[in-house]
PDB file of N, CA, C and O in Angstrom, chain B, residues numbered from 101:
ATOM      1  N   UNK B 101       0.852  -1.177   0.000  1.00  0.00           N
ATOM      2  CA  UNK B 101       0.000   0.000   0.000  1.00  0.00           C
ATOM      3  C   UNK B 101       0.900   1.244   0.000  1.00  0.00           C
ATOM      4  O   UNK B 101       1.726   1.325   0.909  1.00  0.00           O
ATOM      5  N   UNK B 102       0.834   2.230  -0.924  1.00  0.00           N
ATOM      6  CA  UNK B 102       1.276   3.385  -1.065  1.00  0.00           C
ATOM      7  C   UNK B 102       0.853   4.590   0.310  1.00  0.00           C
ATOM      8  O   UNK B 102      -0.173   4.543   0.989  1.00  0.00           O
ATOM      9  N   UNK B 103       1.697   5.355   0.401  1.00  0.00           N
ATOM     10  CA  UNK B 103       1.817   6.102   1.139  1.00  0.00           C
ATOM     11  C   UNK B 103       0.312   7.163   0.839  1.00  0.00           C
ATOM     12  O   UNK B 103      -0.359   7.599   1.774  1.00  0.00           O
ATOM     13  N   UNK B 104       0.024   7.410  -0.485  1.00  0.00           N
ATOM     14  CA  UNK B 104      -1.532   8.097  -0.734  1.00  0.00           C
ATOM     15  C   UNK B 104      -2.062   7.307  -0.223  1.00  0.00           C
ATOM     16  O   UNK B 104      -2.307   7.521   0.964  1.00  0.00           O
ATOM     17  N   UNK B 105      -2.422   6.274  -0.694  1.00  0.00           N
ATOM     18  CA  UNK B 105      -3.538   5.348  -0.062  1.00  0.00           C
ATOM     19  C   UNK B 105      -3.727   5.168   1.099  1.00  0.00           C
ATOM     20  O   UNK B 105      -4.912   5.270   1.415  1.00  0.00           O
ATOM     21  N   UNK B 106      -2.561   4.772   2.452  1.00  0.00           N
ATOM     22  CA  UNK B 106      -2.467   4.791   3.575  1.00  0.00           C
ATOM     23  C   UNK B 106      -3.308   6.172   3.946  1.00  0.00           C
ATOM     24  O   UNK B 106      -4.234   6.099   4.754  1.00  0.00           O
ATOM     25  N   UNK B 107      -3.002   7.253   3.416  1.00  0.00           N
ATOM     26  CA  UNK B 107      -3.869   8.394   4.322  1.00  0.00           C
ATOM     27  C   UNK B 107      -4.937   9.014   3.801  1.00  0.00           C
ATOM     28  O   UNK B 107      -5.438  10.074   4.178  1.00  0.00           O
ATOM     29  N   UNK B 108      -5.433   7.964   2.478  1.00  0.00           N
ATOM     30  CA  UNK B 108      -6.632   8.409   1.827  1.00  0.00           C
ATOM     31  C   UNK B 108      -7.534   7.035   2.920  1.00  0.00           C
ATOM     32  O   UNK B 108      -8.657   7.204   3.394  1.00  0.00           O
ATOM     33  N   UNK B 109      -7.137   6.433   3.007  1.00  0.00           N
ATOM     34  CA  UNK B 109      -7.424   5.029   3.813  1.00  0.00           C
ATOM     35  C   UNK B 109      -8.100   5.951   5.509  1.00  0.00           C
ATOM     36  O   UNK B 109      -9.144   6.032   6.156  1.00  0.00           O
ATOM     37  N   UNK B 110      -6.815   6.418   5.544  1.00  0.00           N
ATOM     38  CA  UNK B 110      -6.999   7.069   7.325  1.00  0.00           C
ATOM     39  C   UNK B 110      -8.008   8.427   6.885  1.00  0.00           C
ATOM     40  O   UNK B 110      -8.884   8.608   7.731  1.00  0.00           O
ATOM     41  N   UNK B 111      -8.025   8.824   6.417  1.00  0.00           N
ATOM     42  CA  UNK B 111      -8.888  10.382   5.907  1.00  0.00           C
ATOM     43  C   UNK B 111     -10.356   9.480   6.328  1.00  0.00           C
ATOM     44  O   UNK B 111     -11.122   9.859   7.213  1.00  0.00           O
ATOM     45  N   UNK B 112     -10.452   8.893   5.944  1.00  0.00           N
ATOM     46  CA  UNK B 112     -12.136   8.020   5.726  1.00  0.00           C
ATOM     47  C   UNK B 112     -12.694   7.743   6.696  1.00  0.00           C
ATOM     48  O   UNK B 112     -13.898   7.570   6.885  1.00  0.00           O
ATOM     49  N   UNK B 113     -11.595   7.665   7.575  1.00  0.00           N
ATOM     50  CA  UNK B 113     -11.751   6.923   9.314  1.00  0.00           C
ATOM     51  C   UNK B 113     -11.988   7.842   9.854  1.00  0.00           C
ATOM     52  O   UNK B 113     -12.576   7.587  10.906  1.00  0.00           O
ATOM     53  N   UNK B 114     -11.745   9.447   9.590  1.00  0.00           N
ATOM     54  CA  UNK B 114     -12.127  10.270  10.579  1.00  0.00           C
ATOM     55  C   UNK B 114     -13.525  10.642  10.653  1.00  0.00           C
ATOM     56  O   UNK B 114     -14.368   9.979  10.049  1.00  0.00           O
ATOM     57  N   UNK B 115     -13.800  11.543  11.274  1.00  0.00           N
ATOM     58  CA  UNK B 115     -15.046  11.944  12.108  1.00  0.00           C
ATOM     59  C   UNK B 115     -14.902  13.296  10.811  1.00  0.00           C
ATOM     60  O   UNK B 115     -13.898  13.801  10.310  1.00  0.00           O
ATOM     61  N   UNK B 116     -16.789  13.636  10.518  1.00  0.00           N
ATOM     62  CA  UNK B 116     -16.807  14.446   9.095  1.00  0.00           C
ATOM     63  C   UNK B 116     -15.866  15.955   9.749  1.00  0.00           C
ATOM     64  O   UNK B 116     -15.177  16.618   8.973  1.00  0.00           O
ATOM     65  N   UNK B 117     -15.968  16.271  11.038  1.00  0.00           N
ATOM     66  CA  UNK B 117     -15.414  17.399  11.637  1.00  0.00           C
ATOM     67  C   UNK B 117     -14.147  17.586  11.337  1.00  0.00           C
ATOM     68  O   UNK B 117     -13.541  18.642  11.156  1.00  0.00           O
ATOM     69  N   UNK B 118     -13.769  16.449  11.295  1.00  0.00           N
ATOM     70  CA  UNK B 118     -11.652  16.305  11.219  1.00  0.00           C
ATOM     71  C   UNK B 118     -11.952  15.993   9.963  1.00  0.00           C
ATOM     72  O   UNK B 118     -11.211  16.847   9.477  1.00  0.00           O
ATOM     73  N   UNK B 119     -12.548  15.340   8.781  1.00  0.00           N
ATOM     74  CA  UNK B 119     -12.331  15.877   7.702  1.00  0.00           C
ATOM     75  C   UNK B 119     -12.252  17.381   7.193  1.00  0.00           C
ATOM     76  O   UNK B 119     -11.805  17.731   6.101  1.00  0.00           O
ATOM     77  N   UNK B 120     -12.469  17.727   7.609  1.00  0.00           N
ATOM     78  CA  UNK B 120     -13.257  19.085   6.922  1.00  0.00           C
ATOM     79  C   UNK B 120     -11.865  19.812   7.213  1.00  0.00           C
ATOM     80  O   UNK B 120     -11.050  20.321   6.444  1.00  0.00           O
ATOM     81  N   UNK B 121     -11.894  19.646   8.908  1.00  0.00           N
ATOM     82  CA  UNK B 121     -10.140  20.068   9.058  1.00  0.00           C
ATOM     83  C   UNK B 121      -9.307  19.808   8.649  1.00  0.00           C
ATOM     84  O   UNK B 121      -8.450  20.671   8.838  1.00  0.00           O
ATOM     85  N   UNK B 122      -8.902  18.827   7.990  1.00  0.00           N
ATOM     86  CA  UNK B 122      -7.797  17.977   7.127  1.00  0.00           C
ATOM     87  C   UNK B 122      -7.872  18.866   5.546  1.00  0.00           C
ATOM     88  O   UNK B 122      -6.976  19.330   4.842  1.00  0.00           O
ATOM     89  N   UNK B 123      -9.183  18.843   5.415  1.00  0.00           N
ATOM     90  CA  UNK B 123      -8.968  19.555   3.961  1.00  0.00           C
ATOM     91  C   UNK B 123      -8.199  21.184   3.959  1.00  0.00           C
ATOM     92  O   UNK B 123      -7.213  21.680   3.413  1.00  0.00           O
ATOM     93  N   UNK B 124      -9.266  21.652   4.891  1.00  0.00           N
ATOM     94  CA  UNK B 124      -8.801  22.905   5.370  1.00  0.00           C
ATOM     95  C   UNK B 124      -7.354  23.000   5.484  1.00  0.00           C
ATOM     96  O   UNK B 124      -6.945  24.029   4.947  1.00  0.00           O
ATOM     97  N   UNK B 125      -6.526  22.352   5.949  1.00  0.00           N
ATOM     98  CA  UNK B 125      -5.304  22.352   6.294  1.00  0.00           C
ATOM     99  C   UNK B 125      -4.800  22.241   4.947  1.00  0.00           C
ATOM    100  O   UNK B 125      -4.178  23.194   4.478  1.00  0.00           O
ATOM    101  N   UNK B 126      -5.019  21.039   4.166  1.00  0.00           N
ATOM    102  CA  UNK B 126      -3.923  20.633   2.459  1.00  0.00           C
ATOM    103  C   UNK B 126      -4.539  21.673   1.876  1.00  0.00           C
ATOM    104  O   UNK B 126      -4.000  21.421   0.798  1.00  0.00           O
ATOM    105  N   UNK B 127      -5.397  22.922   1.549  1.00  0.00           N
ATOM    106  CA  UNK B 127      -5.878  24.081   1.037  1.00  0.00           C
ATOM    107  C   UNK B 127      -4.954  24.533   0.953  1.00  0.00           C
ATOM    108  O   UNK B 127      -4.190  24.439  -0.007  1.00  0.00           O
ATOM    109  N   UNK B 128      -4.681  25.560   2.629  1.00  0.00           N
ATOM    110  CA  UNK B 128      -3.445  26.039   2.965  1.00  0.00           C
ATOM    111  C   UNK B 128      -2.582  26.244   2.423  1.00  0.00           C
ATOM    112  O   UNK B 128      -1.985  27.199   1.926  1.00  0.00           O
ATOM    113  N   UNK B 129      -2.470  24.657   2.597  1.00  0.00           N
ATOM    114  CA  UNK B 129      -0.446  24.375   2.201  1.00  0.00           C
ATOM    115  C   UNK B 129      -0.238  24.441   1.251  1.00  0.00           C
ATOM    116  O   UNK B 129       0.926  24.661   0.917  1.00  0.00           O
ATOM    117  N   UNK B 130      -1.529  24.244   0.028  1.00  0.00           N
ATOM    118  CA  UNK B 130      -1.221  24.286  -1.208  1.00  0.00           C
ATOM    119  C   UNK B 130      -1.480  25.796  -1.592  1.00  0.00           C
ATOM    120  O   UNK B 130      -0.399  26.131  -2.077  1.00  0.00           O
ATOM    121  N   UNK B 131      -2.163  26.689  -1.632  1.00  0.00           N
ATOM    122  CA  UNK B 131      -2.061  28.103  -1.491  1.00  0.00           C
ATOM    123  C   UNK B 131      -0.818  28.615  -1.123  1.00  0.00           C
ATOM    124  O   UNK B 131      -0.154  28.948  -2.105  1.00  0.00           O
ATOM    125  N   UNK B 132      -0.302  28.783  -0.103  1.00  0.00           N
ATOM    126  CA  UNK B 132       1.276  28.913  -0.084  1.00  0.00           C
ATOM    127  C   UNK B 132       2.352  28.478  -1.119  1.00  0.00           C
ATOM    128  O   UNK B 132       3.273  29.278  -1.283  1.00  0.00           O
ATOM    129  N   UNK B 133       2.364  27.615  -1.662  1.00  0.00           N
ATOM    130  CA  UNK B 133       2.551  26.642  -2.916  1.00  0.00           C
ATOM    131  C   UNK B 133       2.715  27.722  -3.805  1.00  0.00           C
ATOM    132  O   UNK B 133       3.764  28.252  -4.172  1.00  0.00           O
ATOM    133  N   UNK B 134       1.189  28.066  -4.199  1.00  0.00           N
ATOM    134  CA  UNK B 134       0.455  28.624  -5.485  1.00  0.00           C
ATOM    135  C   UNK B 134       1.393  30.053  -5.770  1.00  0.00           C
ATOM    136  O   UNK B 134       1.985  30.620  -6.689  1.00  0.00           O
ATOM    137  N   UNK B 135       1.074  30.216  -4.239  1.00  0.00           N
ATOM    138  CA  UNK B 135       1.643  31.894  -3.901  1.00  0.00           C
ATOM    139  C   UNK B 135       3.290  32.141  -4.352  1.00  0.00           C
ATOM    140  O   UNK B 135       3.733  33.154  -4.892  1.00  0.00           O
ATOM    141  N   UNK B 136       4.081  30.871  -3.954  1.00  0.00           N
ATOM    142  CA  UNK B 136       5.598  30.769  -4.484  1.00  0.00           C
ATOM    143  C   UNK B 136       5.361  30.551  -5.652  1.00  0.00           C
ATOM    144  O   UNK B 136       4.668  31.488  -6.050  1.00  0.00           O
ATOM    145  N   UNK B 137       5.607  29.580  -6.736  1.00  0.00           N
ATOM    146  CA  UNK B 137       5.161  29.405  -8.102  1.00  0.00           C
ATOM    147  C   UNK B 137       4.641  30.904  -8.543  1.00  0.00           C
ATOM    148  O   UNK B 137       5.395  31.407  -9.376  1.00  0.00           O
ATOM    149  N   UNK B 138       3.521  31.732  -8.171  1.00  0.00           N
ATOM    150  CA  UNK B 138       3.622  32.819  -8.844  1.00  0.00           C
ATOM    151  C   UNK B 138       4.552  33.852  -8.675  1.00  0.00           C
ATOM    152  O   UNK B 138       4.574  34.874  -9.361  1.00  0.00           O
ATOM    153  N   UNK B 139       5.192  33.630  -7.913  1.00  0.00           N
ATOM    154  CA  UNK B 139       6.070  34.874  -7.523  1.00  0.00           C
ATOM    155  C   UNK B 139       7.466  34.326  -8.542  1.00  0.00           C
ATOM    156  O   UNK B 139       8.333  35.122  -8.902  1.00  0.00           O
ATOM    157  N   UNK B 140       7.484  33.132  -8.840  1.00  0.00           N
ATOM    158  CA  UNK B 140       9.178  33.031  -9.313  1.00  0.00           C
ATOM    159  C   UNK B 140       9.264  33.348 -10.642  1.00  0.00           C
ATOM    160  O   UNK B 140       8.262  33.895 -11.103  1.00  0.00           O
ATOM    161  N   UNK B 141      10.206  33.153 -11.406  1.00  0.00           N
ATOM    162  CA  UNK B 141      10.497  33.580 -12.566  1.00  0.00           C
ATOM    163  C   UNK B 141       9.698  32.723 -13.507  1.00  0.00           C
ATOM    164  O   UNK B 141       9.289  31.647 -13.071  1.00  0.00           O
ATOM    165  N   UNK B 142       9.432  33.063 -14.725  1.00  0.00           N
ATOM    166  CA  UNK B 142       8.813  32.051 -16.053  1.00  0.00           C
ATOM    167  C   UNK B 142       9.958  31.650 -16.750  1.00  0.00           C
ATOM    168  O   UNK B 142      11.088  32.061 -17.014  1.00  0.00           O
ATOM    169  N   UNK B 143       8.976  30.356 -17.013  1.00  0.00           N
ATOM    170  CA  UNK B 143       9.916  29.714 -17.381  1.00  0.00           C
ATOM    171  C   UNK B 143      11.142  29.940 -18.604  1.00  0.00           C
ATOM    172  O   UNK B 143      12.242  29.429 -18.812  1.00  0.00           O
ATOM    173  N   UNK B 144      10.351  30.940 -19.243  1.00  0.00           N
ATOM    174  CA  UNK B 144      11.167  31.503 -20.300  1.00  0.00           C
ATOM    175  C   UNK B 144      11.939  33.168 -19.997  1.00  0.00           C
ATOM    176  O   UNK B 144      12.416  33.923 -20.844  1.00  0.00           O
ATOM    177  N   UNK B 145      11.852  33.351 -18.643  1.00  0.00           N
ATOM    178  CA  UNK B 145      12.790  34.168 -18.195  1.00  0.00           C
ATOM    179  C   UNK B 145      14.484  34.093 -18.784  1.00  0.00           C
ATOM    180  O   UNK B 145      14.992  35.130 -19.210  1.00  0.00           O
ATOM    181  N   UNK B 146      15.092  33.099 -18.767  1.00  0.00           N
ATOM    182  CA  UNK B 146      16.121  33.366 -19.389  1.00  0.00           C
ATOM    183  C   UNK B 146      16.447  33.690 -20.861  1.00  0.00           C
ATOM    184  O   UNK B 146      17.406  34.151 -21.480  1.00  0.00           O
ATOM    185  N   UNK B 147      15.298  33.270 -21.117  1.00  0.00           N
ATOM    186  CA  UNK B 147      15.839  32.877 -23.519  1.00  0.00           C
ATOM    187  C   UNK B 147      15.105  34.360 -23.198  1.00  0.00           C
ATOM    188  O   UNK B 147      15.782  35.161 -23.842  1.00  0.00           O
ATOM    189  N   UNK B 148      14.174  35.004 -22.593  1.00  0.00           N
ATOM    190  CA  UNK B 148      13.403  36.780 -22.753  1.00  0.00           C
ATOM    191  C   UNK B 148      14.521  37.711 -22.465  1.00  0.00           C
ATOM    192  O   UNK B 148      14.477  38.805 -23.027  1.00  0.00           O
ATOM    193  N   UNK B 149      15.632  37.419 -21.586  1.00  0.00           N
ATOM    194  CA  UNK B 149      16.577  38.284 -21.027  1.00  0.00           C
ATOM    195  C   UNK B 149      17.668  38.175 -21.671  1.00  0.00           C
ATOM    196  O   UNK B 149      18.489  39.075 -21.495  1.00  0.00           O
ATOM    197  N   UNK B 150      18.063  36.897 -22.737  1.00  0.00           N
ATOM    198  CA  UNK B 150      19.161  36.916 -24.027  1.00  0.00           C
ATOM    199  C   UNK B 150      18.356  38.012 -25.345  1.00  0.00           C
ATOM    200  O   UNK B 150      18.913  38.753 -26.156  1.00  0.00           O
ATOM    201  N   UNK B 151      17.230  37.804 -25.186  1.00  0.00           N
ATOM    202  CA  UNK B 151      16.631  38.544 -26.585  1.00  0.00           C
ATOM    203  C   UNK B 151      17.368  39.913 -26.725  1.00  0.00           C
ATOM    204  O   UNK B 151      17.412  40.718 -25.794  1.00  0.00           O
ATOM    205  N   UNK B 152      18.075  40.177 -28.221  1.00  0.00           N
ATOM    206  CA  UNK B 152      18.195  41.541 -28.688  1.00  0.00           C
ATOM    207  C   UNK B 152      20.018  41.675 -27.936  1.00  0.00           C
ATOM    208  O   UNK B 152      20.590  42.675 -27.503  1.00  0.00           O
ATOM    209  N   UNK B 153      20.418  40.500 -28.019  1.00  0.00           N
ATOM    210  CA  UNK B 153      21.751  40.870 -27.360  1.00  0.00           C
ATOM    211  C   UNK B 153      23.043  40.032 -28.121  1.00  0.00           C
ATOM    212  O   UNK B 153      24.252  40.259 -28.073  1.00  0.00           O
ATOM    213  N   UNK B 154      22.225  38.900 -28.887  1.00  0.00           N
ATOM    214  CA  UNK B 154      22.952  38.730 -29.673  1.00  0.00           C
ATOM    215  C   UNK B 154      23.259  38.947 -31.317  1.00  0.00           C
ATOM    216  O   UNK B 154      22.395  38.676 -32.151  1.00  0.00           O
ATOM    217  N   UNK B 155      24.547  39.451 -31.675  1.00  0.00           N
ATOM    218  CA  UNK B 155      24.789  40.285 -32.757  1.00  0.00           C
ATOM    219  C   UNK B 155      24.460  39.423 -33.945  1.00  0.00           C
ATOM    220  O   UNK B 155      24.185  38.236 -33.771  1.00  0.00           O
ATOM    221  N   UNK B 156      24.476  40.004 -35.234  1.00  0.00           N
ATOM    222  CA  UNK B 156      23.535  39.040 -36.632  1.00  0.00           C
ATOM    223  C   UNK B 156      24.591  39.671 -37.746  1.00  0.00           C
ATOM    224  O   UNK B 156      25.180  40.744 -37.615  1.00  0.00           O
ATOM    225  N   UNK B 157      24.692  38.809 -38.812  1.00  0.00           N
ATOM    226  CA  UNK B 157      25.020  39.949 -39.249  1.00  0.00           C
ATOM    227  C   UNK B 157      23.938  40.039 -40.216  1.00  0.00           C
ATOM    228  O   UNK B 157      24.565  40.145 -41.270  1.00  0.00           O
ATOM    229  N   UNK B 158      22.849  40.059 -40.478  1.00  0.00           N
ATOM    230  CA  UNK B 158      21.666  40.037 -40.834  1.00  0.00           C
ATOM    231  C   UNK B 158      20.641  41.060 -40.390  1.00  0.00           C
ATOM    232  O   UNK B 158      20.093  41.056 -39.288  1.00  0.00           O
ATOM    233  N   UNK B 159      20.438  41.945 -41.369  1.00  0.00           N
ATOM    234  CA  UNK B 159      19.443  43.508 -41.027  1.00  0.00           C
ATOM    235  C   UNK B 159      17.770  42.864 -40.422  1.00  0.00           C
ATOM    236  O   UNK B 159      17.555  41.653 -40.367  1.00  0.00           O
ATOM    237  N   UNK B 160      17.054  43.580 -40.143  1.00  0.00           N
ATOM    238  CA  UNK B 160      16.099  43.265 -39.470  1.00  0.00           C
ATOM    239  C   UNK B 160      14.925  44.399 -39.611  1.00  0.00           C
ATOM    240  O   UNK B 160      15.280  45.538 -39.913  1.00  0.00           O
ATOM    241  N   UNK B 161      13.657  44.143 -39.420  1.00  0.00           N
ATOM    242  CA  UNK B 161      12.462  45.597 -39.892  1.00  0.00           C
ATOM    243  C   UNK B 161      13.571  46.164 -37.875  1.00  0.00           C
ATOM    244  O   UNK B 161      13.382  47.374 -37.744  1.00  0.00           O
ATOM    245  N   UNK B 162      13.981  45.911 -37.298  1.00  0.00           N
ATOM    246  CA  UNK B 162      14.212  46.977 -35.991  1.00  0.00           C
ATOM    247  C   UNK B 162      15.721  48.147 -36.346  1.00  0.00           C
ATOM    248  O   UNK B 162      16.137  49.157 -35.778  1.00  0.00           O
ATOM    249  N   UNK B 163      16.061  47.563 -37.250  1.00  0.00           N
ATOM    250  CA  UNK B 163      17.517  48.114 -37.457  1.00  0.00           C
ATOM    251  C   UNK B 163      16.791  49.261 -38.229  1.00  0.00           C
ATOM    252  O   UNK B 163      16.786  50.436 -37.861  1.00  0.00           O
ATOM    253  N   UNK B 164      16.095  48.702 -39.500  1.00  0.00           N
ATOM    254  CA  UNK B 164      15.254  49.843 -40.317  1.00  0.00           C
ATOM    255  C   UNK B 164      14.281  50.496 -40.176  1.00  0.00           C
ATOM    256  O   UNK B 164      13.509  50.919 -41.038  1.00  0.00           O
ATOM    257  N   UNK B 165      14.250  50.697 -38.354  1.00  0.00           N
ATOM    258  CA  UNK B 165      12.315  50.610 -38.513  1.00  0.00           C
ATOM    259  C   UNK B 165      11.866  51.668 -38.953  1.00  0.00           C
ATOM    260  O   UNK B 165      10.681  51.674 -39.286  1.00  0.00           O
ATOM    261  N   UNK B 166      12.688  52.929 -39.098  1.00  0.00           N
ATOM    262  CA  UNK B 166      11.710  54.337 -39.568  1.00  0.00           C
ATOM    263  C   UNK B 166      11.353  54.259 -41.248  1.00  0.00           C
ATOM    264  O   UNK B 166      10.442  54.760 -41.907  1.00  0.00           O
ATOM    265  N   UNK B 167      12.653  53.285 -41.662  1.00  0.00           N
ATOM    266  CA  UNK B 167      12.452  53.161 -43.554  1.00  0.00           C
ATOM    267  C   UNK B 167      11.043  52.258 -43.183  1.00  0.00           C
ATOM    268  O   UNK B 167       9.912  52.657 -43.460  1.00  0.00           O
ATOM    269  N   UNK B 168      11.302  51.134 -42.594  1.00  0.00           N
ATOM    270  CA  UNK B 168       9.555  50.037 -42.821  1.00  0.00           C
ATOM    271  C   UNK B 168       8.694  51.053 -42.630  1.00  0.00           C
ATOM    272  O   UNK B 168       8.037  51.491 -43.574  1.00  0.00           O
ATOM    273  N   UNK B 169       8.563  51.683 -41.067  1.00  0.00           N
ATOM    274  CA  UNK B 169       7.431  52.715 -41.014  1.00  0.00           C
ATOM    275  C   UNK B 169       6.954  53.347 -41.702  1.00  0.00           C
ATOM    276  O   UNK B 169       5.729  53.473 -41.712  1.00  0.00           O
ATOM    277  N   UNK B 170       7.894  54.083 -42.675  1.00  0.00           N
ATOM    278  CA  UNK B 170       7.706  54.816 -43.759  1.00  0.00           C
ATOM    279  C   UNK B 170       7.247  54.330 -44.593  1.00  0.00           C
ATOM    280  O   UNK B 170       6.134  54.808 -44.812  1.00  0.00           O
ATOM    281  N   UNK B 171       7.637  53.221 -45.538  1.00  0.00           N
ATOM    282  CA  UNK B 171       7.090  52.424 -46.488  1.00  0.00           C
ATOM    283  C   UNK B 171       5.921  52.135 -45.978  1.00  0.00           C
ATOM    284  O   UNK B 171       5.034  52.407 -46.788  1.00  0.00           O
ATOM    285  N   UNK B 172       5.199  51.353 -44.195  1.00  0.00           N
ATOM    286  CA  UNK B 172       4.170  50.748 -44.041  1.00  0.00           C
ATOM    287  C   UNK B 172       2.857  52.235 -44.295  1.00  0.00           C
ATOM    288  O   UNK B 172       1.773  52.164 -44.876  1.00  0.00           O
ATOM    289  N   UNK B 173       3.617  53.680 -43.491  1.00  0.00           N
ATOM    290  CA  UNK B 173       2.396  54.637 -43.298  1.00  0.00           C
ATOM    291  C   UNK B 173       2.137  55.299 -44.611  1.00  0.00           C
ATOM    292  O   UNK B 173       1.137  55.873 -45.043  1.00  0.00           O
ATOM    293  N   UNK B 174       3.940  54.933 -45.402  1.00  0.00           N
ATOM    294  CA  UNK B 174       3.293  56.297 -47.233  1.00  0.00           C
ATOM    295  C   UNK B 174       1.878  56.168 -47.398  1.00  0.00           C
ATOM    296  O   UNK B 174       1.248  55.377 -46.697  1.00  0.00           O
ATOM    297  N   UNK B 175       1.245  56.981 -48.393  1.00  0.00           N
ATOM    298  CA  UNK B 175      -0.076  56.868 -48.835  1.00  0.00           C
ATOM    299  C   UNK B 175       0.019  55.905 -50.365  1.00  0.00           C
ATOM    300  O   UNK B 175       0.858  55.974 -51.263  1.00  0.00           O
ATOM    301  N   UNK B 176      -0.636  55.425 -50.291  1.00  0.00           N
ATOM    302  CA  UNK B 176      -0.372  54.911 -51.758  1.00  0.00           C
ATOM    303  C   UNK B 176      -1.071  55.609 -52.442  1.00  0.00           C
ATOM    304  O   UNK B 176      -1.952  56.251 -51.870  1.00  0.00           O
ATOM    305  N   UNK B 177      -0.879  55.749 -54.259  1.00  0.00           N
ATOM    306  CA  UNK B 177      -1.598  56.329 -55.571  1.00  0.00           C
ATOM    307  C   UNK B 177      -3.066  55.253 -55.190  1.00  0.00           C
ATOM    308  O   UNK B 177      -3.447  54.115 -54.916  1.00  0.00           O
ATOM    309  N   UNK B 178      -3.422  56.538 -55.412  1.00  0.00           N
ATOM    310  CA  UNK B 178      -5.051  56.382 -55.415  1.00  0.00           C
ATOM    311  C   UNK B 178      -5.569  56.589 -54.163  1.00  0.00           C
ATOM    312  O   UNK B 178      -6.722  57.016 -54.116  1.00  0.00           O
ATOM    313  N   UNK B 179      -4.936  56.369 -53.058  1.00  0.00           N
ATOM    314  CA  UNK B 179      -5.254  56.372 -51.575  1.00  0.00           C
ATOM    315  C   UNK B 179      -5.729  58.292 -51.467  1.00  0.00           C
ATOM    316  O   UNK B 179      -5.230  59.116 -52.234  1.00  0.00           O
ATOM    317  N   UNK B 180      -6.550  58.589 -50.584  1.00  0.00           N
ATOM    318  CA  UNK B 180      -6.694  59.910 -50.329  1.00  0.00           C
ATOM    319  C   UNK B 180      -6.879  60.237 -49.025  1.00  0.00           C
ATOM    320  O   UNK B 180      -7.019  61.415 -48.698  1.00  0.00           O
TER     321      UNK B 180
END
């Protein structure tokens, strides 16, 4: 018998009062849990904090962006 089972086994045996407390309690602990996990970094914190740092030798719309801008906002013929 697994260690879950042993205290899913004993959970059953209690009185509905001390259930209720038992749950109440693994809530808790798992909320605290929840609360770390959101506070730490994602998981893609590191590859987000390399972005834009390594050199190319390959141009990009950010190197050009006022020529793209320009090309994206001109008006085109016929446009008014």
């Amino acid at each position: 018998m697994t260690k879950l089972e042993k205290l899913s086994e004993e959970a059953r045996q209690l009185a509905p009062a001390d259930r209720v407390r038992l749950l109440d309690e693994v809530e808790r602990s798992l909320e605290g849990r929840r609360v770390e996990a959101a506070s730490g970094p994602s998981p893609y914190a590191s590859l987000i904090s390399m972005a834009g740092s390594v050199p190319s030798d390959f141009s990009d719309v950010s190197i050009d962006k006022y020529r793209h801008l320009a090309d994206a906002c001109a008006p085109r013929p016929g446009d008014e």
